[in-house]
C-alpha positions, 0 to 999 in steps of 0.5 A: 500500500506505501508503495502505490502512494509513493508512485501516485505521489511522484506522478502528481508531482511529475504532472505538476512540474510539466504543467508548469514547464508548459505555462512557462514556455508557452505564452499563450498559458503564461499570459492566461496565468498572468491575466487570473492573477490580475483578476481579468480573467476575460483578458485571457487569450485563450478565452478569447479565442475559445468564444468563438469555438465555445459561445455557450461557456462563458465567464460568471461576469460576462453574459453568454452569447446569444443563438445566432438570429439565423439558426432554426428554432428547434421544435417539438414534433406534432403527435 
């Protein structure tokens, strides 16, 4: 049982430093991680290029985008 702790530990701590390794050279991340520690997080890049992609995920501030005006209204069928 100690054995399997260990290694779930050195895989979580692997994991961490990876993923700092990634906010350090990427920097889109890096800008992301800065832009949270400001507090504005809407300043992020990767949540602004993710508002196209994503309209409906939006942050708790900021209204979700509305259904475009040309996409068909899902119906019921008639029975």
């Amino acid at each position: 049982m100690e054995q399997g702790s260990r290694s779930l530990l050195i895989i979580l701590c692997v994991a961490l430093l990876l993923g700092a390794v990634v906010v350090g050279v990427h920097p889109a991340y890096r800008k992301a991680l800065v832009s949270i520690a400001k507090g504005q997080p809407a300043e992020s890049p990767i949540w602004k290029a993710n508002k196209d992609y994503y309209p409906d995920v939006s942050l708790p501030d900021a209204p979700a985008a509305s259904p475009a005006a040309d996409a068909p209204a899902e119906t019921a069928p008639a029975i």
